[in-house]
N, C-alpha and C positions, 0 to 999 in steps of 0.2 A: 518539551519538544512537541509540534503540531506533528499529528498522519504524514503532512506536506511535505514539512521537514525531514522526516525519516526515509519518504520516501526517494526521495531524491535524492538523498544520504547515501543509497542504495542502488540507486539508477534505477527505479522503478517507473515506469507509469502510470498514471490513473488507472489505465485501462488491466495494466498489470496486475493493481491490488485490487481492481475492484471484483477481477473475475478470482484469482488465489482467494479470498475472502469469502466470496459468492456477494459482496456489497453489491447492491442495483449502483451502475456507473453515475446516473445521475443523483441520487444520496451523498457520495462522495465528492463529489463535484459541486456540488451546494454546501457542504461542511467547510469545504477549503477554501469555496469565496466567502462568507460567513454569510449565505443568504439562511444556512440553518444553522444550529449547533446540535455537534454531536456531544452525548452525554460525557462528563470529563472521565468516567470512567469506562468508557467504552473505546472512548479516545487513549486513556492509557495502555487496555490487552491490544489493542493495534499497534498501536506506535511497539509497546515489546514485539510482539508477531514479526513484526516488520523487521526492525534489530535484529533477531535472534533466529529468525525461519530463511531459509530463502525455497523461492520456487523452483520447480524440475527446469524451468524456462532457464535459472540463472545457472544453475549447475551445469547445466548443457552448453552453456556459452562461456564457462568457465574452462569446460574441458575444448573446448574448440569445436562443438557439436555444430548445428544449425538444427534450427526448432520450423 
């Protein structure tokens, strides 16, 4: 499974993970068009992160907050 994949998996946005993570947005953003590659095991504790964490952002819009 790509970051891409997960993400979305999720309803995340770039913009989403790349601040949750502290990734510089455009790093992310060049992994996912494949202008770079991220390292595959850098690519995997994301991809878990991603799976297994969610943000305060999502739990808040789980409970019916607004952020």
């Amino acid at each position: 499974m790509t970051i891409e994949d997960a993400r979305k998996s999720c309803g995340m946005s770039r913009k989403d993970v790349a601040e949750w993570l502290e990734i510089p947005y455009r790093t992310l953003t060049n992994w996912e068009n494949g202008e770079r590659q991220c390292p595959p095991y850098i690519e995997k504790l994301i991809v878990e992160k991603i799976l297994t964490g969610k943000t305060e952002k999502q739990e808040d819009m789980e409970k019916g907050g607004t952020v």
